[in-house]
C-alpha positions as CSV (number, residue, x, y, z in Angstrom):
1,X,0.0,0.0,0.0
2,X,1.2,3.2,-0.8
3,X,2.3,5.7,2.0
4,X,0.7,8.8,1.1
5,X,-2.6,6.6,0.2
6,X,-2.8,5.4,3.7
7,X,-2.6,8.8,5.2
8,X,-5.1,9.5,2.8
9,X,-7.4,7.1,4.0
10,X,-6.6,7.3,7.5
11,X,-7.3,10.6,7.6
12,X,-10.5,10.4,5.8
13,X,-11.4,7.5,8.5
14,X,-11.1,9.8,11.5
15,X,-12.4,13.1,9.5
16,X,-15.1,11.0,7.9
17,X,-15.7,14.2,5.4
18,X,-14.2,14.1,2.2
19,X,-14.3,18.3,1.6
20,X,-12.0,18.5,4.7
21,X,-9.8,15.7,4.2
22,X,-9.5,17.2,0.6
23,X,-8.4,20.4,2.4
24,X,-6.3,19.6,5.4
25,X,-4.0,17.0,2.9
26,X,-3.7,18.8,-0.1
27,X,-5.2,16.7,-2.7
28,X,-8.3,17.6,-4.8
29,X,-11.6,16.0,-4.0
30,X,-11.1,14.3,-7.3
31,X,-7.9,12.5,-6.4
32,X,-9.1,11.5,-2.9
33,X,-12.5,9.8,-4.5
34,X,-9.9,8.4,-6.8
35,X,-8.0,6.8,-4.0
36,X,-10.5,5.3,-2.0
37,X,-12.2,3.7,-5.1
38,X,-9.1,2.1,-5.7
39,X,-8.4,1.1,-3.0
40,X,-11.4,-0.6,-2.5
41,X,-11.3,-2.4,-6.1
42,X,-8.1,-3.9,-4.8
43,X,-9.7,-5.3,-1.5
44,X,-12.9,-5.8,-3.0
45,X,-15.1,-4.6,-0.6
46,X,-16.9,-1.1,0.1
47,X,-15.1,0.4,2.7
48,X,-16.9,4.0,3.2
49,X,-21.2,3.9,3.2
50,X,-21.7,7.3,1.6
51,X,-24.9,9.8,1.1
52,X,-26.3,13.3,0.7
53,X,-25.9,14.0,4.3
54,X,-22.7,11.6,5.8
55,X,-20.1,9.5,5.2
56,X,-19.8,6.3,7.6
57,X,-17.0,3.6,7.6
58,X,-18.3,0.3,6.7
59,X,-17.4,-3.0,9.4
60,X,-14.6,-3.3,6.6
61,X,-13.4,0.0,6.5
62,X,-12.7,-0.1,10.3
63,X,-10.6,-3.5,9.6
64,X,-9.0,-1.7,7.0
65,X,-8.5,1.7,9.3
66,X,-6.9,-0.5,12.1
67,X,-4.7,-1.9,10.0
68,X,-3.6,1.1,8.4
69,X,-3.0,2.7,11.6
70,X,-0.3,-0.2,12.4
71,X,0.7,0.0,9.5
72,X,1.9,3.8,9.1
73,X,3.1,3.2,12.9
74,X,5.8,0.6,12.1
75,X,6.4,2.4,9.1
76,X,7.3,5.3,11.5
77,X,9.3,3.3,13.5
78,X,11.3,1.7,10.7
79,X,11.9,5.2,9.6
80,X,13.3,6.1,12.8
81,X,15.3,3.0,12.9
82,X,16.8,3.7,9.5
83,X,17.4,7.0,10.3
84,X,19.6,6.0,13.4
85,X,22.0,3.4,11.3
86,X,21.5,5.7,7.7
87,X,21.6,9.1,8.5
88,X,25.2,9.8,8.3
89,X,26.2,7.1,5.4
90,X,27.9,9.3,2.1
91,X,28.7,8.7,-0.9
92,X,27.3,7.9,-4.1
93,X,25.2,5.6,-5.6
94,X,25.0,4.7,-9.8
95,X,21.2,3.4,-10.5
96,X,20.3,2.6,-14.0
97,X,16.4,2.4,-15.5
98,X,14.9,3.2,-18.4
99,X,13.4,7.2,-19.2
100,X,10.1,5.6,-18.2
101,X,11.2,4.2,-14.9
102,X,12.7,6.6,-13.9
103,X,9.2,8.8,-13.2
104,X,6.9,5.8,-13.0
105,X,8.9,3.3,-10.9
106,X,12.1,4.7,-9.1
107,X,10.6,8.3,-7.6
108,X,8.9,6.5,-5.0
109,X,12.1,4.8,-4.0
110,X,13.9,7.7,-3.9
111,X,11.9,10.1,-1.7
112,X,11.8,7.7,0.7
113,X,15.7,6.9,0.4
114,X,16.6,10.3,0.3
115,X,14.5,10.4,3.9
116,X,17.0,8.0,5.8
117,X,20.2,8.9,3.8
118,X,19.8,12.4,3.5
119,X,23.8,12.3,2.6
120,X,24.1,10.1,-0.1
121,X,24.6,11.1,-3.9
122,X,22.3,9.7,-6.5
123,X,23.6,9.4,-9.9
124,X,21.4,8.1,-12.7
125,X,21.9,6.5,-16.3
126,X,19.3,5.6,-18.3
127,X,19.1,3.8,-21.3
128,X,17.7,0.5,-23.4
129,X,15.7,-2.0,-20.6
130,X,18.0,-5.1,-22.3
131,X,21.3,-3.2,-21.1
132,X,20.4,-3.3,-17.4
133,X,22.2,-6.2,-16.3
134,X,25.1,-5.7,-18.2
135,X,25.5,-2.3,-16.5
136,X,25.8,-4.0,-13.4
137,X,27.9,-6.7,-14.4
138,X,30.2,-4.1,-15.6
139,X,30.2,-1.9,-12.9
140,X,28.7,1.0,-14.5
141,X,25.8,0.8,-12.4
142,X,25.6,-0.1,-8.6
143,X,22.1,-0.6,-8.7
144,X,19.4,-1.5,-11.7
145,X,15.7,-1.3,-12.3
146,X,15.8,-4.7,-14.5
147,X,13.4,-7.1,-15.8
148,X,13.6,-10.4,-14.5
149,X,15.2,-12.4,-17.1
150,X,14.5,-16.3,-18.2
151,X,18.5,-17.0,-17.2
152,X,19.0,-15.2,-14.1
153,X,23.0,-14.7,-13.4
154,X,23.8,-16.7,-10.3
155,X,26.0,-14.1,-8.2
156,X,23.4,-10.9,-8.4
157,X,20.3,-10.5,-6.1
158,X,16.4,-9.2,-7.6
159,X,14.1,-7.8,-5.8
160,X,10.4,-7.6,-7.4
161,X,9.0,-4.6,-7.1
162,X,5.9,-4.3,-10.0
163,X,4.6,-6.6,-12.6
164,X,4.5,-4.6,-15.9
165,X,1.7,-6.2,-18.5
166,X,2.9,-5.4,-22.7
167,X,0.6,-4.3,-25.2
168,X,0.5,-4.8,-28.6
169,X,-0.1,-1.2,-29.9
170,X,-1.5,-0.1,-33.3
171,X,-1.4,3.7,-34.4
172,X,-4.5,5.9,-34.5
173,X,-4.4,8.1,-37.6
174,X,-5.5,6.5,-40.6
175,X,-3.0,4.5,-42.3
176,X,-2.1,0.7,-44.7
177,X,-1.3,-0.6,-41.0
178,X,-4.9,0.1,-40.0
179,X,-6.4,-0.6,-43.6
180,X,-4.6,-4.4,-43.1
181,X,-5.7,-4.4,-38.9
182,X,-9.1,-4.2,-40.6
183,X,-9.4,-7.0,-42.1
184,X,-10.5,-10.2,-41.2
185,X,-8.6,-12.6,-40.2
186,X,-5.8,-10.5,-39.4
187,X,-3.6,-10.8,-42.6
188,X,-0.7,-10.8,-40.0
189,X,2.3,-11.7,-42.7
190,X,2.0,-8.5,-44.3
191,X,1.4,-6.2,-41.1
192,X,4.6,-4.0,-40.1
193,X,6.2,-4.7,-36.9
194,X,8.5,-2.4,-35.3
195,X,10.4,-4.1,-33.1
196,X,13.3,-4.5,-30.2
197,X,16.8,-5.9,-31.1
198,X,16.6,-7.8,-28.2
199,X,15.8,-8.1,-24.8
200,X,13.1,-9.5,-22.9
201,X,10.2,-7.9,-25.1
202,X,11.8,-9.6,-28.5
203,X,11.8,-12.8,-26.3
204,X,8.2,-12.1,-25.9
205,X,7.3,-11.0,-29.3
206,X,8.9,-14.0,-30.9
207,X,6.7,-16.3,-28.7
208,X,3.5,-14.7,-29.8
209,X,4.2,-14.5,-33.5
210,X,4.9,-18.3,-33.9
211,X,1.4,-19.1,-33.1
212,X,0.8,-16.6,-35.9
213,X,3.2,-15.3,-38.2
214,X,5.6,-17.6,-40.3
215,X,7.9,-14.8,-41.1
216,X,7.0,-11.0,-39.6
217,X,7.5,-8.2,-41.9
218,X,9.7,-5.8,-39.9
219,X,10.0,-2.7,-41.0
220,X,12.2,-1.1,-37.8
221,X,14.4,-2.5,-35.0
222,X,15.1,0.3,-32.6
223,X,16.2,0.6,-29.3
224,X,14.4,1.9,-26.4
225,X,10.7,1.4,-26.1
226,X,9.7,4.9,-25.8
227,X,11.0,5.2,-29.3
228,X,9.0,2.2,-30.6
229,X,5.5,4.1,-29.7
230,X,6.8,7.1,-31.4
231,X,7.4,5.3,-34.4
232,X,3.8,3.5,-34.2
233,X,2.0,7.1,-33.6
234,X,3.4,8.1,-37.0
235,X,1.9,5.8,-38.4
236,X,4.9,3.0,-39.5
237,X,3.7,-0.3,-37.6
238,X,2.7,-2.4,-34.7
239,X,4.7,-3.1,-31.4
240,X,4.7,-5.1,-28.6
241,X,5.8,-2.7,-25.7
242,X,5.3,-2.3,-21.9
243,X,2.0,-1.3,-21.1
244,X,3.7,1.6,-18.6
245,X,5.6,2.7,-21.3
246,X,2.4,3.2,-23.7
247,X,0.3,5.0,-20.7
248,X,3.5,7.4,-19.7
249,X,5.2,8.2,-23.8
250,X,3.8,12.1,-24.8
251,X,2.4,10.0,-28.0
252,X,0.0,8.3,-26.0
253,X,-2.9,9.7,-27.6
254,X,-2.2,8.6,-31.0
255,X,-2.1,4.7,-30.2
256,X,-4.6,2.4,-29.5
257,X,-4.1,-1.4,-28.0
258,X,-5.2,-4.2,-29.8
259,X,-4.5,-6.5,-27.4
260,X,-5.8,-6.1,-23.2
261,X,-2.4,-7.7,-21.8
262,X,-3.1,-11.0,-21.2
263,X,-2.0,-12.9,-24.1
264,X,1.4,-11.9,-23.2
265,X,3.3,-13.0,-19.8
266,X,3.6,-9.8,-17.6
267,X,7.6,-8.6,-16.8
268,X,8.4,-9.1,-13.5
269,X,10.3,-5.6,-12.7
270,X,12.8,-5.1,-9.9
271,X,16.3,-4.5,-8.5
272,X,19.3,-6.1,-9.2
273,X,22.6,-5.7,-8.3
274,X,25.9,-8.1,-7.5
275,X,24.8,-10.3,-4.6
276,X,28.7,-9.7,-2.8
277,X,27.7,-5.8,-3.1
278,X,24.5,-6.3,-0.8
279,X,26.9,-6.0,2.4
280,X,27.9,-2.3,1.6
281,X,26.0,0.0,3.8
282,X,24.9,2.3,1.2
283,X,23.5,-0.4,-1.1
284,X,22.2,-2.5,2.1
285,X,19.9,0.9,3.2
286,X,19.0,1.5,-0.4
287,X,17.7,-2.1,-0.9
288,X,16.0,-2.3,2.9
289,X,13.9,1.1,1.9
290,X,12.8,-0.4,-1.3
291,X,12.2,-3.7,0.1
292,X,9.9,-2.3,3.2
293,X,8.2,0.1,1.1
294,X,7.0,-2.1,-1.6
């Protein structure tokens, strides 16, 4: 559960008025309605009994509230802990992630690592998802957001911190690759792919389009997958990239999904680094904040 979402809620337990929550937190009304309905799509039960006149908690929602309230409270605690053992550790740490994860995956990391190491230096390379390990093998990185791959190197440590579904993505403006999308069947053979050099979304791709495709028309190999849904909102194929990558890329608007992510195994995206590094104060605090906060 997120942190600020908890306070969110706890606060709107004990207020039990969404206009002042919304005020005394600084979050629109919008956002906080948006918060509680997802949180209670996730736990599947209604956690507030709302009308015209009040807002009540619901037999779940006090469950929920009681557990939230432990929750932030050993949070607090580990904080403090942290703090005591973190607080004067220096020095610098290399993390590597794509452009994408680095504003929809590793903020959250860092806010709260830059809480209990207020002295340490972040330095951050991004590049191509397929590079990560490498970076770390080679000690250009310290730290990586990776995806987990099918042969995992024996001396470096993961930690799972998101599944990320893929998409197959089509663009929106009229086009041959729509006119051909069109049809049906699928003439698939002739539709143009755009697609990875490698990595773990070719791996993917390639296990899809045997089931389909004798030989794929490819019409671009590029690296990066922010790239790939530029190149399919102008118009020049298909691609198979990380949903997250779809929802966050300025083009969003001009691609549509033709798939709804579960024809394709989800990544399982996380942390790496060498397992003999783990002992290092800097990298131990940095992995113990990500750990504890997902």
């Amino acid at each position: 559960m997120d942190i600020r979402n908890a306070q969110l809620f706890l606060h709107l337990a004990s207020s039990l008025n969404f206009a002042r929550t919304s005020e005394q937190m600084y979050v629109s009304p919008s956002t906080l309605s948006r918060v509680i309905q997802r949180m209670e799509e996730e736990l599947n039960v209604e956690l507030f009994q709302r009308d015209n006149r009040s807002v009540r908690l619901t037999l779940a929602g006090q469950k929920v509230q009681a557990f939230v309230k432990s929750y932030l409270e050993q949070w607090h605690q580990l904080q403090i802990a942290l703090s005591e053992t973190s607080a004067s550790l220096s020095g610098e740490i290399r993390l590597f992630c794509t452009v994408t994860a680095s504003f929809s995956h590793l903020p959250a990391i860092l806010d709260k690592f830059r809480l209990v190491c207020p002295l340490a230096e972040i330095k951050l390379i991004t590049g191509d998802a397929s590079a990560a390990l490498e970076k770390v093998k080679q000690d250009e990185a310290d730290i990586a957001l990776a995806v987990y791959p099918e042969h995992f190197p024996l001396n470096m440590a993961f930690r799972s911190i998101a599944k990320v579904p893929l998409q197959l993505i089509a663009p929106v403006i009229p086009c041959k690759t729509n006119d051909l999308l069109s049809q049906s069947p699928i003439p698939w053979d002739s539709v143009p792919f755009i697609l990875p050099e490698h990595g773990p979304v070719r791996s993917r791709f390639e296990l899809w389009r045997k089931a389909r495709i004798s030989e794929p028309k490819v019409v671009a190999k590029v690296e990066g997958h922010e790239a790939m849904v530029s190149m399919v909102a102008l118009g020049t194929g298909v691609a198979l990239v990380p949903a997250v990558v779809a929802q966050q890329s300025p083009a969003r608007d001009r691609v549509r999904y033709l798939t709804q992510g579960d024809e394709f195994a989800p990544f399982d995206l996380g942390l790496c680094t060498l397992s003999k590094r783990l002992h290092e104060p800097l990298l131990r605090a940095f992995w113990q904040v990500a750990s504890e906060l997902i």
